[in-house]
N, C-alpha and C positions, 0 to 999 in steps of 0.2 A: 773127417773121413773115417770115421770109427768103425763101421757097417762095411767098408769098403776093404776097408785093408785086413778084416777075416775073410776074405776073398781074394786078394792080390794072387794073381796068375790065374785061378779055377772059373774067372766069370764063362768061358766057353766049353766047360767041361759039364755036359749034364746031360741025361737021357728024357727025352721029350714024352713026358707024360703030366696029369694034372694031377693025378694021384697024392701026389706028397704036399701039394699046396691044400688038395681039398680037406685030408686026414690033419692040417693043422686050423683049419680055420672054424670046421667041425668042433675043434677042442676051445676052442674061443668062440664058441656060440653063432660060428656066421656071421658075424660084424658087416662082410659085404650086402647083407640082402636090408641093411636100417637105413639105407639112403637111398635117391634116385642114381642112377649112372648112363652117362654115354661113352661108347668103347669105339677111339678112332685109330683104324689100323691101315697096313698099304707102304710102298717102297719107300716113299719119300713125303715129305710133307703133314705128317702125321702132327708133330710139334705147331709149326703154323696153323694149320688148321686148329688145331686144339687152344693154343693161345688167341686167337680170332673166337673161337667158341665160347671161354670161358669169361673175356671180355665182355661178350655181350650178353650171356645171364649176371654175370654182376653189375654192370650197368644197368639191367631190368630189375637191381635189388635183390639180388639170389645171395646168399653166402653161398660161394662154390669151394668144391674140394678141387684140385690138380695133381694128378698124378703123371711123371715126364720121363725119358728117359733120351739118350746119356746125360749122365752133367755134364757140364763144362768145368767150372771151377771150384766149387766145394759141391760135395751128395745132397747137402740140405736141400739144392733146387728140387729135387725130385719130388719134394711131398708139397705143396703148397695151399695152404687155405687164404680166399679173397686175395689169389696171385702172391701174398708172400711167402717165402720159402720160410719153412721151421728154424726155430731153432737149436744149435747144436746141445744144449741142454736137455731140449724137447726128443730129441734125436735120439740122444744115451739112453733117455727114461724110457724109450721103446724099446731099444734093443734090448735092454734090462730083460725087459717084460718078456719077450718074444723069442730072446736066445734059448731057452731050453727048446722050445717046440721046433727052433732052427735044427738044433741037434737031432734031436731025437726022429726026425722026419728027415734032415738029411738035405734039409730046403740048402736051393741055389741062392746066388745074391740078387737074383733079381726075384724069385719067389719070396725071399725075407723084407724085401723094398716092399712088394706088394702088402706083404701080413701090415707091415707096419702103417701101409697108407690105408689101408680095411678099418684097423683101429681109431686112427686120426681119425678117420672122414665120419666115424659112427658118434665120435667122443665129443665131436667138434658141433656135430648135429647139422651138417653141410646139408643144404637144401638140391645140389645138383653134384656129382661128381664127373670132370670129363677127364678120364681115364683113358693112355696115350698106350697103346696095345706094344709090347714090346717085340718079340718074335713070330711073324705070319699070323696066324688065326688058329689054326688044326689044336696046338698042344700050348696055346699061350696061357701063361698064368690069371693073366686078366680076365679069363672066360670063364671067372669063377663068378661073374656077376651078372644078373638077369636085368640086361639095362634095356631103357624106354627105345634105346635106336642106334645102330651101329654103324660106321663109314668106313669105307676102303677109300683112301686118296689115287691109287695109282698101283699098275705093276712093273718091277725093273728086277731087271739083276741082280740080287746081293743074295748075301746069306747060304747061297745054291749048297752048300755040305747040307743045310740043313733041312731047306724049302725044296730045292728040287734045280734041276740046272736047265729048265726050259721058262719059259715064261707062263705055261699053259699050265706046270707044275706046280710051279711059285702062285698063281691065280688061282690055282685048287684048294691050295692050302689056305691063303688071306680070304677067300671066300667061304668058305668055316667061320669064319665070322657072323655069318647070316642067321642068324635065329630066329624058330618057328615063329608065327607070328610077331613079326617084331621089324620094322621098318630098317631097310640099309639103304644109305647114301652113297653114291659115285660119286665120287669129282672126278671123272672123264667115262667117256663113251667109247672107250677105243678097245679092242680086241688086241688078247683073249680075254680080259678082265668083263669086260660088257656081256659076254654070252654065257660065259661058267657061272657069272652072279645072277642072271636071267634066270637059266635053268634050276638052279638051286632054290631061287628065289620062290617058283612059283610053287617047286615042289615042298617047301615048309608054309606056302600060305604068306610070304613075308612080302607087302610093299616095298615096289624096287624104286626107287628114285632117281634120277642118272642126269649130271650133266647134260645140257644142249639136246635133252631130249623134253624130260620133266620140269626142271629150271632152267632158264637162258641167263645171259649175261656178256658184257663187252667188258673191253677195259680198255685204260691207255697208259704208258708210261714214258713220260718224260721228267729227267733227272733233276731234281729231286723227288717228284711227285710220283705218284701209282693211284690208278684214279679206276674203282668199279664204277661200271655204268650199264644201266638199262638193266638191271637186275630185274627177273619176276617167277612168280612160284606159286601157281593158284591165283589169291588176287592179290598178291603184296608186289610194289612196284617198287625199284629203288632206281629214281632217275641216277645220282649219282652222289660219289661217296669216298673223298680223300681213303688212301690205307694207310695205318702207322706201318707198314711193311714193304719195302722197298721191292720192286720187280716182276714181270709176266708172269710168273710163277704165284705170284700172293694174289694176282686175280681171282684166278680159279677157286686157292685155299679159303679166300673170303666167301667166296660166292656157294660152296660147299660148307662153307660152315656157317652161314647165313642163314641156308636152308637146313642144315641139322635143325639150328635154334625155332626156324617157324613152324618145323615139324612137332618138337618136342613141346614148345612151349603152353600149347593147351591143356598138356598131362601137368605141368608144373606150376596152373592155375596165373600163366601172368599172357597179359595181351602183349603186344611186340609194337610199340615206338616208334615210330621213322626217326625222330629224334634223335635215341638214344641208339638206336641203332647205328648211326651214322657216326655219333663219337663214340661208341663201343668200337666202333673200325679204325677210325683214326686213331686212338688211343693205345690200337694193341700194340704189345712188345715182346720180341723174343731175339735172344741174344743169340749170338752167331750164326744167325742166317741172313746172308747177304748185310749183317752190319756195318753200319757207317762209322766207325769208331773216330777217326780222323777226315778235316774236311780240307786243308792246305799244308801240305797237300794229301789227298783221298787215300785211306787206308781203310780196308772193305775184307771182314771176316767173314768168310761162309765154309760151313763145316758140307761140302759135298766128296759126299766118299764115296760113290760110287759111277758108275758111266751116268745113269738117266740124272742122276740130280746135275753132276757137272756140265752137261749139254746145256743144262736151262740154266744155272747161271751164267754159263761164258756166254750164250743169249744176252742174258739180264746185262753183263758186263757191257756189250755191245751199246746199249743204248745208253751209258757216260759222255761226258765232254772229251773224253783221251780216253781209251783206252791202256790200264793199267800193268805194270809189271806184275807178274804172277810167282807167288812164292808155292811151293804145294811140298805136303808131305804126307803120309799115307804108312798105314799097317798093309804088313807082308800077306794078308789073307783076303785083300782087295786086289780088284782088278785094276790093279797099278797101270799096267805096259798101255791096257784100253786107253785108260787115263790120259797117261802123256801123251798117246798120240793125238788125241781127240784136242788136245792143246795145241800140238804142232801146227794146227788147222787153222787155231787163231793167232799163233804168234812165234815167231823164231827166238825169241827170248827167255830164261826162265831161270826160277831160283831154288832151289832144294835143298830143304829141310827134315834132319833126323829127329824124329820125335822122341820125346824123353818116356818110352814107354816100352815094356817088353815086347810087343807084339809091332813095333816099328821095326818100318824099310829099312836097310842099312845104305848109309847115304852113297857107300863105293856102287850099289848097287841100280841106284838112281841114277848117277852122274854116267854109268856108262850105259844106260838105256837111252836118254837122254842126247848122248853122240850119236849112238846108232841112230836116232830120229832125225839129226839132223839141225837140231839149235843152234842158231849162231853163236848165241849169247848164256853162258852156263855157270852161276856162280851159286857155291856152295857154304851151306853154314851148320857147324856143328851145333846149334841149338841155338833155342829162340832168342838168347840174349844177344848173344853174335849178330843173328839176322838182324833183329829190330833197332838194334844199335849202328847198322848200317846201310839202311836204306835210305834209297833216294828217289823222290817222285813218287807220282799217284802207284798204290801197291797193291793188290789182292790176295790174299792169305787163303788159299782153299785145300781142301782135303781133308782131315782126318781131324774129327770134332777129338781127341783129345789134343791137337795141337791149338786147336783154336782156345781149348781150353787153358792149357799154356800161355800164350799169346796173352790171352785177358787176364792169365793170374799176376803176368810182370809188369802188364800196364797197368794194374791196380796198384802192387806194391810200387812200382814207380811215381806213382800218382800222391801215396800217401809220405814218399821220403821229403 
């Protein structure tokens, strides 16, 4: 966590411009323009899709670069070549390299993540990089890179200090994304995201491509399985196609980054599989969304922090054998109170957890929102050892991808005692 902790507390503190990232990468020669790149941005889903993407140019033989954002359990996730993360050795030797130009420009922590993945991805001679957009579109750092094709997943809620407190605001800004000539993906057709990307779109010249307009596709999910089906896009057909990703929600993400891949993949010189297409789906993996960590009984991490994402899991959640206990914890800059109520809808029970983080809820602060909603059932734990050491029955861990993160660092060391 070397990178991480010359940042502790300042990650939300920084003036939105690209100025300071472009002035350091200028001095390092551009590193970002020696590779291909695709740039997936949007409320939620960005990780999924991007793990479903980069499955399946490396299953087509690509060395791919990955670039992620948040960790969960150690920063190394973030940089990844052919899906495995760096190592912490690999790690120091960059910031070595990279801390003066950190200083002297003033980069934030996720501008210094970027420099560092520019360099990998050049060093490493990565044939595709899919690069996971960290903040909106408008001032993101990621948009230092002139890629083959860009995607919006979705627009929700979050971020609003930053993006804007409407949805029409927040769709302004991730649609900034759209560059002149240069292909952007939908994963949904739904307003305001569909019209503001339209408009833009036509006015840079840029192929729009959009869910359930331009690509179709079905899906089914019964538990365990997630099954794409009747996928098509041009003339590619995918009757059907297990997903290594669990829920209603990875339909879509698959079928959106299905089509990235058959979009791009003429420019990156490889024809597309049905084959390997199919285990490039089943195959994919990404941790803490909607994971199945335990199966007797079901214990199920998914890091949703905000209203849209937690709607489609407690969905996902619905179509289990039982419906599970829900543990949730959450930073104070999320819309919490939406949250829990949106819970109340599925369940009178619930568990509340203080996250070990400075920007966490405080739990006095949960447990009486919590009354006010009307829970029958309210039981509280000062941290994740407490919790996990006391549960009982199928559980679900949702909320705030640093707790999810927690969660997995104790099951690990628990795993390894």
């Amino acid at each position: 966590m070397e990178l991480w902790n010359l940042f502790r507390g300042l990650e939300l503190n920084f003036t939105p411009t690209l100025e300071r990232i472009e002035k350091a990468l200028r001095e390092l020669g551009n590193p970002q323009d020696a590779y291909p790149s695709v740039l997936i941005g949007g409320t939620n889903g960005k990780g999924s899709v991007s793990a479903f993407l980069e499955s399946l140019y490396r299953h087509h033989g690509l060395k791919t670069g990955r670039f992620v954002s948040p960790h969960l359990v150690d920063e190394t996730e973030r940089w990844r070549i052919n899906n495995v993360p760096i190592t912490e050795e690999t790690l120091r030797g960059y910031i070595k390299r990279v801390k003066p130009l950190m200083e002297k420009h003033k980069l934030t922590y996720f501008e210094s993540a970027l420099l560092i993945a520019t360099l990998l991805f050049k060093e490493e001679g990565v044939d595709i990089a899919v690069v996971e957009v960290g903040l909106g579109g408008r001032w993101d750092a990621t948009k230092v890179h002139k890629p083959l094709a860009t995607a919006i997943t979705n627009v929700g809620l979050d971020h609003t200090k930053w993006l804007g407190e409407t949805l029409e605001e927040i769709a302004d800004d991730k649609t900034e994304l759209i560059y002149p000539n240069t292909p952007v993906i939908l994963g949904t057709d739904e307003e305001p995201l569909y019209s503001i990307a339209r408009k833009k779109a036509a006015s840079r010249n840029s192929p729009l491509i959009v869910a359930n307009r331009d690509y179709t596709f079905k899906g089914e999910v019964e538990f365990p399985k997630t099954l794409l089906r009747d996928y098509r896009y041009k003339n590619f057909l995918l009757e059907e196609s297990q997903l290594g990703l669990y829920g209603a929600k990875q339909v879509q993400n698959a079928a959106q980054a299905l089509t990235i891949f058959l979009e791009t993949a003429p420019r990156l010189g490889i024809k597309p599989d049905l084959q390997k297409v199919k285990d490039a789906l089943k195959n994919t993996r990404w941790e803490g969304r909607f994971e199945i960590v335990g199966e007797n009984p079901l214990l199920v991490l998914d890091g949703a922090h905000n209203l849209h994402a937690l709607r489609r899991t407690l969905k996902d959640l619905k179509t289990l054998p039982r419906f599970p206990f829900i543990v949730y914890g959450t930073m104070r800059d999320k819309d919490w109170k939406d949250q829990m109520a949106l819970i109340r809808k599925y369940t009178d029970r619930i568990g509340l957890v203080e996250v070990n983080y400075h920007r966490s809820e405080e739990l006095e602060n949960l447990f009486a929102h919590a009354v006010e909603l009307g829970f029958r059932e309210i039981r509280t734990y000062k941290g994740v050892k407490e919790m996990l050491e006391s549960l009982e029955g199928d559980t679900a861990i949702l909320g705030s991808l640093y707790l999810i993160g927690e969660v997995k660092r104790y099951l690990t060391q628990k795993g390894e005692e």
